[in-house]
C-alpha positions in Angstrom: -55.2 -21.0 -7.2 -56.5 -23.1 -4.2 -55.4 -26.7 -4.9 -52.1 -25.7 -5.9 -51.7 -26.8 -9.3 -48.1 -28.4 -10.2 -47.2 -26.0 -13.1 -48.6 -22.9 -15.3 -48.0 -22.9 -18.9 -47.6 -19.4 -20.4 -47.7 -19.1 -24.3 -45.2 -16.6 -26.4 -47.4 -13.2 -25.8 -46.7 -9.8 -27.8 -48.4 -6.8 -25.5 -48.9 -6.1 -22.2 -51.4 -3.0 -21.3 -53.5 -1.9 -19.0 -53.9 -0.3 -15.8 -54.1 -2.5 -12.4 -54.0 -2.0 -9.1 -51.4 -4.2 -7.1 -52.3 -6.1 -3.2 -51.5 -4.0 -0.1 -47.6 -3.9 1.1 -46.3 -7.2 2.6 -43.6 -5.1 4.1 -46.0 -2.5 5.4 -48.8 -4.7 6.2 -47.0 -7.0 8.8 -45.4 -4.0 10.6 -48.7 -2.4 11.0 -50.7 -5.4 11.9 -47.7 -5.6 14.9 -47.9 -2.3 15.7 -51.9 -2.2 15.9 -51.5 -5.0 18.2 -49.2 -3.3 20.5 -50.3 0.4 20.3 -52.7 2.0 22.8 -56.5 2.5 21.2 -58.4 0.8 17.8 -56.7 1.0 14.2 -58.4 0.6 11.3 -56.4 -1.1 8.6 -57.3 0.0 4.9 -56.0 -2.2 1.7 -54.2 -5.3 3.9 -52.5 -7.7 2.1 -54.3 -11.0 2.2 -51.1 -13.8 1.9 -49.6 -16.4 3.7 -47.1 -14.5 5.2 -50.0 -12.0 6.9 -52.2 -14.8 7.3 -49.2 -16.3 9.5 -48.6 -13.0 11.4 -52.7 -12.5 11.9 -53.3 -15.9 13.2 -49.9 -15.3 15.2 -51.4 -12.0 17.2 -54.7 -13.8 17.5 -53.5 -16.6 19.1 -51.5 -14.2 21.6 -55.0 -12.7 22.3 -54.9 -9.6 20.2 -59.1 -8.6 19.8 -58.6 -8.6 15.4 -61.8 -8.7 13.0 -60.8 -8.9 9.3 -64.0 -7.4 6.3 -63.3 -7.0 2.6 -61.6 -10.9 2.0 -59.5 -10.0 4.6 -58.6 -6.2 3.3 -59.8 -4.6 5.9 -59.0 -5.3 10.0 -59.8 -3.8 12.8 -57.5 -4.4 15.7 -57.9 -3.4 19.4 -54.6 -2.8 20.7 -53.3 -4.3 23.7 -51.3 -0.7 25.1 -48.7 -3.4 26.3 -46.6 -6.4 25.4 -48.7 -10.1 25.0 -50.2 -10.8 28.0 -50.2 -14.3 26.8 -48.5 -16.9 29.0 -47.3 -19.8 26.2 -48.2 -20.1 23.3 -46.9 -22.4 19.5 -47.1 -20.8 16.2 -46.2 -21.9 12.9 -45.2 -19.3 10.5 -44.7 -20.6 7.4 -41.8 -18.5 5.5 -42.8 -15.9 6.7 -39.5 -13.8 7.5 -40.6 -10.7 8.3 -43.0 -12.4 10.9 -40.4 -14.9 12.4 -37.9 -11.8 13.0 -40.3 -9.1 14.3 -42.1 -12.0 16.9 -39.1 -13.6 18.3 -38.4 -9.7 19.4 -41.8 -9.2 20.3 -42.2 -12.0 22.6 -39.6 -11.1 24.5 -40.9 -8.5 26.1 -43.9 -10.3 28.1 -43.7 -13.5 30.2 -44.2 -16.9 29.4 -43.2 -19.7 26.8 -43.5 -19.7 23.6 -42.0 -22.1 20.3 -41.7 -20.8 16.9 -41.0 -22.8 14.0 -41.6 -22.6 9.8 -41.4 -24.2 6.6 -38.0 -26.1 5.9 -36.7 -23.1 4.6 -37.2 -21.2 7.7 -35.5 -23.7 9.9 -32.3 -22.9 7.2 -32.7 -18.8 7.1 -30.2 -17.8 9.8 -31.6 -15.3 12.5 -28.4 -15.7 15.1 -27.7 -11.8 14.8 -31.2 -11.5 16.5 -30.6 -14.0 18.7 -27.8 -12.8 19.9 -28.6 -9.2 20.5 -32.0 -10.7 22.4 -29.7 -12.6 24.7 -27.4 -9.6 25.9 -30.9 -7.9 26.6 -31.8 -11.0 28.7 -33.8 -13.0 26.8 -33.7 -16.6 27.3 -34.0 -18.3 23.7 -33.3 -21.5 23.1 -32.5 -23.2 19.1 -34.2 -26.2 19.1 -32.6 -28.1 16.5 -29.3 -26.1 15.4 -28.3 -22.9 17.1 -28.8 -19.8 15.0 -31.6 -20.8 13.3 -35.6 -21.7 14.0 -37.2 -23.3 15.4 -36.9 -21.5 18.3 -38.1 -21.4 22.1 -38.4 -18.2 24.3 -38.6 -18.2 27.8 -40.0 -15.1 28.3 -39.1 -12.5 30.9 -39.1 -8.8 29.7 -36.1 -7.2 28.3 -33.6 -4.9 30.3 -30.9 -3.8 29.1 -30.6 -0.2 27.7 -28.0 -0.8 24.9 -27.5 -3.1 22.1 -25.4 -3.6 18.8 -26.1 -5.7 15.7 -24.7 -6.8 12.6 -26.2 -4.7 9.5 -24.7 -6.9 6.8 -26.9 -10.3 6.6 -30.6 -8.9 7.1 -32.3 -5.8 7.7 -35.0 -7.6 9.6 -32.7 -7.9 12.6 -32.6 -4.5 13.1 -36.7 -3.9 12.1 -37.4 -6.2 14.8 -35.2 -4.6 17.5 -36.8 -1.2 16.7 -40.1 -2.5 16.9 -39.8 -4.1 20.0 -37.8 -1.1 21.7 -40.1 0.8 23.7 -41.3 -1.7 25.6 -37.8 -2.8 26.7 -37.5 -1.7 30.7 -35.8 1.9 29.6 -35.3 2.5 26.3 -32.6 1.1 23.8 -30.0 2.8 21.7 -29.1 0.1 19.1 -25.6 0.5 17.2 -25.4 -1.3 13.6 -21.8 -3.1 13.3 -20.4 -2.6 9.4 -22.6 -1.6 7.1 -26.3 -2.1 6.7 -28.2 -3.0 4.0 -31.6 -2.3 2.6 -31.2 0.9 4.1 -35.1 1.8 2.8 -36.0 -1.2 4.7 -35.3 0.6 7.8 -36.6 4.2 7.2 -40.0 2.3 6.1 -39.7 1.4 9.8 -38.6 4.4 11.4 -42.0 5.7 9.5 -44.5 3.5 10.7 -43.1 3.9 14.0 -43.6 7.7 13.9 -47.4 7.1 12.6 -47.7 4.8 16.0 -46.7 7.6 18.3 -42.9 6.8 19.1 -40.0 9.0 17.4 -36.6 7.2 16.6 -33.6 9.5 16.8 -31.5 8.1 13.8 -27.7 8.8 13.5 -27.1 8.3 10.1 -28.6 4.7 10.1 -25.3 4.0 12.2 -27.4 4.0 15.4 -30.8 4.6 16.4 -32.0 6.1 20.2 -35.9 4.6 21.0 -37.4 6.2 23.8 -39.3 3.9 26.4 -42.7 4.4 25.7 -46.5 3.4 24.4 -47.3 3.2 20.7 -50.9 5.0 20.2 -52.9 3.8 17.7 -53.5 6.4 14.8 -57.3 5.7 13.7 -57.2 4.9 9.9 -54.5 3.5 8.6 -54.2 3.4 4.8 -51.8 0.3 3.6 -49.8 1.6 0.3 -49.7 -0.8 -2.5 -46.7 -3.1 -2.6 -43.7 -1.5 -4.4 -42.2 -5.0 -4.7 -45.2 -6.4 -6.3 -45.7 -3.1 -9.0 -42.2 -4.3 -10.3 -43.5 -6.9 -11.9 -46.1 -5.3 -14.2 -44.1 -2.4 -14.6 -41.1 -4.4 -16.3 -43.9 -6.1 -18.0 -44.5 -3.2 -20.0 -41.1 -2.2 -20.8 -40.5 -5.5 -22.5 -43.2 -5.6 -24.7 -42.8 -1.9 -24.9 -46.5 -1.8 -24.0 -47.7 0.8 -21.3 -49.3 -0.3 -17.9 -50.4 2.0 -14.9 -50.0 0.5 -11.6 -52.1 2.4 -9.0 -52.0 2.2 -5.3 -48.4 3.1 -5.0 -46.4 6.4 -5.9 -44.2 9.2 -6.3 -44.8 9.4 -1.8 -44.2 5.9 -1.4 -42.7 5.3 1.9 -41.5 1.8 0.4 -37.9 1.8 -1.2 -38.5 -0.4 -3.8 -40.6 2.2 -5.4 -36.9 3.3 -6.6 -37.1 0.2 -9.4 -39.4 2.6 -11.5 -35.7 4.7 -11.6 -33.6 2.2 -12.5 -36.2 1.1 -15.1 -35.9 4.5 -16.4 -32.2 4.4 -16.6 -32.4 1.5 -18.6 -34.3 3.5 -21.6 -38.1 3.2 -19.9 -40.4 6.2 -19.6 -41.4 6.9 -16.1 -44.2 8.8 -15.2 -45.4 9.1 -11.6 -49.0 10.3 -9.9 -49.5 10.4 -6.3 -50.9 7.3 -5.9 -49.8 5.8 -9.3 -47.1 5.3 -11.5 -46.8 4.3 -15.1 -44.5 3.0 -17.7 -44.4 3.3 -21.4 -41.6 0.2 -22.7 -38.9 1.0 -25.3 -36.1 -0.2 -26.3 -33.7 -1.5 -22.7 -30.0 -0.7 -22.7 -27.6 -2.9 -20.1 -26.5 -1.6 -16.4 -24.1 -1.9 -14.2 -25.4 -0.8 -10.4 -25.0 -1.2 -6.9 -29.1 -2.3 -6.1 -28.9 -3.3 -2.6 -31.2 -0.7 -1.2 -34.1 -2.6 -3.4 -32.6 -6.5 -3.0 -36.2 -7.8 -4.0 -36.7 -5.9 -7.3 -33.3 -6.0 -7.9 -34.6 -9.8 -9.3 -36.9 -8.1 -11.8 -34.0 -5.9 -13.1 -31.8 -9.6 -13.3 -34.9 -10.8 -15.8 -34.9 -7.5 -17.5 -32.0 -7.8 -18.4 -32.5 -10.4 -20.7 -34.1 -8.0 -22.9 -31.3 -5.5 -22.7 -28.5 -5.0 -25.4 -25.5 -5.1 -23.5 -24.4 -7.4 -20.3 -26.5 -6.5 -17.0 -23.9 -6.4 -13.6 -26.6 -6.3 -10.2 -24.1 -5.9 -7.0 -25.3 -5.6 -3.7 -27.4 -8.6 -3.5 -25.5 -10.8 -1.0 -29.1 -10.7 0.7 -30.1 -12.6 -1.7 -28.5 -16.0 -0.2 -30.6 -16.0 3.0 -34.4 -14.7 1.4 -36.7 -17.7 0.6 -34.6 -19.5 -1.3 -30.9 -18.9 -2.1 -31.9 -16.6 -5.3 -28.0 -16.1 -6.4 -28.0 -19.6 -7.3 -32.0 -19.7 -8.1 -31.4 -16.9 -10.7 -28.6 -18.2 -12.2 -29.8 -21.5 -13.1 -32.9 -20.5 -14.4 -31.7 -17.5 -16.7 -28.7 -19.9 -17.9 -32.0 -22.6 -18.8 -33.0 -20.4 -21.1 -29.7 -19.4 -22.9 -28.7 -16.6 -21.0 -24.6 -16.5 -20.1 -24.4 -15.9 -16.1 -21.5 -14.9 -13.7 -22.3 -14.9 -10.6 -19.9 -14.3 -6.9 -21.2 -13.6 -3.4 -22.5 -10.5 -3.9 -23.5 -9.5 -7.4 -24.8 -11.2 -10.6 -23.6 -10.7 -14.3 -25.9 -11.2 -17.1 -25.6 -11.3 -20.8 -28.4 -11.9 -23.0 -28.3 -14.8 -26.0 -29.2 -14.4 -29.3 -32.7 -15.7 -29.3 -34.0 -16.9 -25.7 -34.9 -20.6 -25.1 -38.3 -22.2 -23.7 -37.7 -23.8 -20.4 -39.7 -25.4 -17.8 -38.4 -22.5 -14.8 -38.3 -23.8 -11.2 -39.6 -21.8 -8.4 -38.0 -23.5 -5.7 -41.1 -22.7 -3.3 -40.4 -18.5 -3.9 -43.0 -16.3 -5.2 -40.4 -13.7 -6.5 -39.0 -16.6 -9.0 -42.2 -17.1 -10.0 -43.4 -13.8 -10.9 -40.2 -12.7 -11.9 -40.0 -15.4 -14.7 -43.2 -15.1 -16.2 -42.0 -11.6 -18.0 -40.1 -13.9 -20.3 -43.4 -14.8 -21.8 -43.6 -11.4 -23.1 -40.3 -11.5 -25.3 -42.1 -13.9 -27.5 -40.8 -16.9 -25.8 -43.2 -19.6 -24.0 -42.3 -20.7 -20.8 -44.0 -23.0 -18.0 -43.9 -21.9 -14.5 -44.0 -24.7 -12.0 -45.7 -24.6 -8.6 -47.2 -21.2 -9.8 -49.1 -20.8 -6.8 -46.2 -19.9 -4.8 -47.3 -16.6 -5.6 -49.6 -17.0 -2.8 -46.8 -15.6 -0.7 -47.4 -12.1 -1.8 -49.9 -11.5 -4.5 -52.0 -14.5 -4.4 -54.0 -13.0 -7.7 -50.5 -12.2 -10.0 -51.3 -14.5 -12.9 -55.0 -13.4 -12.6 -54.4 -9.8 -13.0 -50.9 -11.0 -15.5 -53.1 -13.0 -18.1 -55.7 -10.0 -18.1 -53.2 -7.8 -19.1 -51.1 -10.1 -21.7 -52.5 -9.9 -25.2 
């Protein structure tokens, strides 16, 4: 979808089969295209997700004169490490929405010298990244909030980072922490980093901890209550195979259970290091039949039955479940997902106005969602509000036998810039 068309209309289908393989990890991918960039040696980067949000993180390390050559559309990089922080002295980069980017970079650049500016979308300059901030600034970092503090754009006067200690909130965004953990070893001695209350998107971080490990460096984790990083030089592992995105398999996965069709997604499985890979569970819990491969995993739909769960270890699927749950007799309760206020768009109040357009009676609070299903579901014209998960998320309701139009469809671009490709090849 290159010239962005305003809307997508999707008639009332009545299967959905197949077998598909989903884009590379957005999650995975920008941690590893970091991590090439900083480690010691060559990687070679295997199934990288081509979106805007790696697009944005590419260009990023590019432009801070990281030696990257991208084959296969993009797929495939090769990246010759730096075996340091940037050696770049300023630098300007625009990264979209990109969150996972924004985060991990404003750690990043830290750690060298110079001046740098980082600003976004709208959107970004309204996602709040003052935890980060903050625990920058007691390292040392000088970083300045352009237009209003706590939030992007931002500008870093860059000078190293000292101290050996640091503490942030756990409560608002997982990213905080990812991008302190990534940046650790190249602070002057180390850094033991305490998490204040309780952290979310708990997978979020051992999905770090992983790919740190692959890199060389070996976190001591407490019990996700604090986290010891030695000082130290990440060492570039050779190949590196990107999983498929867990995230993104929701979507077909679902897809199946509602027309009680049966899909196999492959590129991600029962050894996913992703957390979201934990949807296929809940889908199974809610009357699906589960079966997982190695690198696959497949689902046979039947009949859903309601749930009531705590999902904040998988905040992103978690919105598939909120659209399942149209389709399941009883009322749906989702807690856990006060995340969900500060993602791309404010998704508690997204979802609820688009599920209540077609019918659907919603309850929502600051930290979970209550669904019940109507009798017979409504078209609707569903708003995206410029986030790929709304978008992919709401096509499913196509599949109950209900036509729908998706508007600004190719905000799917985000993450899985061929979704309604590979979604219309497998709807019948």
């Amino acid at each position: 979808m290159e010239n962005r068309p305003n809307s997508l209309d999707l008639p009332a289908f009545k299967s959905f089969e197949g077998t598909l393989r989903v884009p590379g990890s957005k999650s995975i991918s920008n941690r590893a295209l970091l991590l090439s960039a900083l480690a010691k040696g060559e990687t070679r980067l295997h199934y990288l997700l081509q979106s805007d949000d790696t697009i944005h993180m590419g260009n990023a390390l590019a432009q801070l004169g990281v030696d990257i050559s991208f084959f296969e559309n993009g797929t495939e990089a090769v990246i010759k490490g730096l075996g340091s922080s940037f050696v770049a002295q300023e630098g300007k980069f625009f990264l979209g929405n990109a969150g996972t980017a924004m985060r991990s970079l404003t750690a990043a650049l830290c750690l060298g010298n110079g001046k740098f500016t980082l600003h976004g979308e709208p959107r970004m300059h309204e996602r709040p990244i003052g935890d980060l901030i903050f625990a920058l600034r007691s390292l040392g970092a000088d970083i300045r909030c352009l237009e209003n503090e706590s939030y992007p754009p931002l500008e870093i006067h860059a000078n190293g980072l000292k101290g050996s200690s640091v503490s942030v909130r756990g409560n608002i965004s997982s990213q905080y922490l990812t991008a302190l953990l990534l940046c650790a070893p190249y602070t002057e001695n180390g850094l033991t980093i305490t998490v204040e209350g309780e952290l979310i998107s708990k997978p979020y971080i051992a999905l770090t901890l992983s790919m740190m490990k692959d890199f060389g460096i070996t976190v001591k984790n407490n019990n996700f209550e604090s986290f010891e990083i030695p000082k130290g030089v990440y060492i570039a592992p050779g190949d590196y195979e990107i999983e498929g995105d867990a995230s993104s398999a929701s979507y077909p996965l679902a897809a199946a259970a509602i027309s009680h069709g049966k899909v196999r997604v492959e590129g991600v499985g029962e050894n996913s290091i992703q957390g979201d890979i934990r949807f296929a569970s809940v889908l199974q819990q809610m009357g699906a039949l589960i079966t997982y491969g190695k690198n696959w995993v497949e689902c046979k739909g039947y009949e859903l039955n309601a749930i009531d769960m705590d999902l904040n270890h998988i905040p992103d699927a978690a919105m598939t479940i909120a659209v399942l749950a149209l389709f399941a007799k009883g009322t749906t309760k989702i807690r856990g997902i006060a995340s969900w206020k500060v993602k791309e768009t404010d998704r508690l109040f997204a979802l609820k106005t688009e599920l209540q357009k077609l019918g659907a009676f919603v309850e929502t609070d600051d930290d979970s969602i209550t669904i019940t299903p109507p009798a017979k579901l409504k078209s609707a014209s569903i708003d995206t509000y410029n986030d790929h998960r709304m978008a992919m998320c709401f096509s499913l309701v196509s599949l109950g036998g209900t036509p729908i139009t998706i508007m600004d469809p190719a905000c799917v671009n985000k993450t899985y810039p061929s979704y309604f490709d590979d979604f219309m090849r497998l709807a019948k």
